[in-house]
C-alpha positions in Angstrom: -131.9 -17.2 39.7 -128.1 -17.2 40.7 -126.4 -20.2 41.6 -124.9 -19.8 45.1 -121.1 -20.4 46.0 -121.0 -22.5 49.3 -117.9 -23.0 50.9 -116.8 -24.5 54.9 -115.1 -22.8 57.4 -113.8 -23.0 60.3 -115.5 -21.3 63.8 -113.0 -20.9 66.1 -113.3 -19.3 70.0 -110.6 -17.4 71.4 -111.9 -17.6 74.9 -112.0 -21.3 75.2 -110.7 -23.0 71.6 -113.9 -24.7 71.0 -113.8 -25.5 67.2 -116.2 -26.3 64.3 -116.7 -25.8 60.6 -119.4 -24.2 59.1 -121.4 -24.7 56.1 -122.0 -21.5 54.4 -123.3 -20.4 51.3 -123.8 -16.8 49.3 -124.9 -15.3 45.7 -122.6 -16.1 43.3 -123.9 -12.6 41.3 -121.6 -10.5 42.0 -124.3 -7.7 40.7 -126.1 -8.4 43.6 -126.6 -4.9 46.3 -126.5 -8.4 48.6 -123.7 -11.1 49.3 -127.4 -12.5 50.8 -124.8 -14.7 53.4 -126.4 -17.8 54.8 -125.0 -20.3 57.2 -127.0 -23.7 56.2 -124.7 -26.1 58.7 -123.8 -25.1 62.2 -121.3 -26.9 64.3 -122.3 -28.2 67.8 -121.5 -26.0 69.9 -121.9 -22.3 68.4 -125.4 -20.4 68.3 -126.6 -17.6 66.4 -126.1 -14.1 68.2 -126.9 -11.8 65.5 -127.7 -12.8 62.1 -126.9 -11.0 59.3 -126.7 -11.0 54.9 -123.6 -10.0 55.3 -121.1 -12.0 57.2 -119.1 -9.3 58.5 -122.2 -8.2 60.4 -122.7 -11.9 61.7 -122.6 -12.4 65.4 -122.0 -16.1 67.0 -122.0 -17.1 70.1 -120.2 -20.1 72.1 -121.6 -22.8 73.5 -119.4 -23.7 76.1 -118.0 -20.2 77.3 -120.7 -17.7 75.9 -118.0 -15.6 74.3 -119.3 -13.5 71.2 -117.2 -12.7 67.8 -118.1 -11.9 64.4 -117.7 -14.5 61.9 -115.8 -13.2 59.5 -112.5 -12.7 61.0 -109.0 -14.0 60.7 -109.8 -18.0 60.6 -108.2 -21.3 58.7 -110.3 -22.7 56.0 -111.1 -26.0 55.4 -108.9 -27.4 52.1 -110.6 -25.9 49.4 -113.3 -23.8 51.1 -111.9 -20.0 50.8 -114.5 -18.2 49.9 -114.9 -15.4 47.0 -113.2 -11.9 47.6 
């Protein structure tokens, strides 16, 4: 069994600025058809919309406007939590 690479980062929405980091986590076998993305933490205040393996397909949802956004897009990490490319 692979190891998994787990890494924070931060949720931002650009409706109302409500903020959070996220605990994530995904295979470290880069073999893998999979990334097999999992979010093991979420912050207060974002909900799941859509989830997904792969986190350019992963949908959240704010808790304090409703706005939706994927979660991969353009975000600041937490110091030392950029995540594999």
């Amino acid at each position: 069994m692979a190891a998994r690479d787990r890494y924070s980062r931060k949720l931002e929405c650009s409706q109302c600025g409500n903020t959070g980091f996220a605990e994530v986590s995904e295979t470290d076998d880069k073999r893998a058809p999979s990334r097999d993305f999992r979010i093991d933490e979420m912050p207060r205040g974002f909900f799941t919309e859509f989830a997904s393996t792969d986190p350019k397909k992963y949908m959240m949802r704010c808790g304090q406007c409703s706005h939706k956004f994927r979660f991969e897009q353009k975000s600041v990490y937490a110091p030392g939590g950029e995540p594999r490319r």
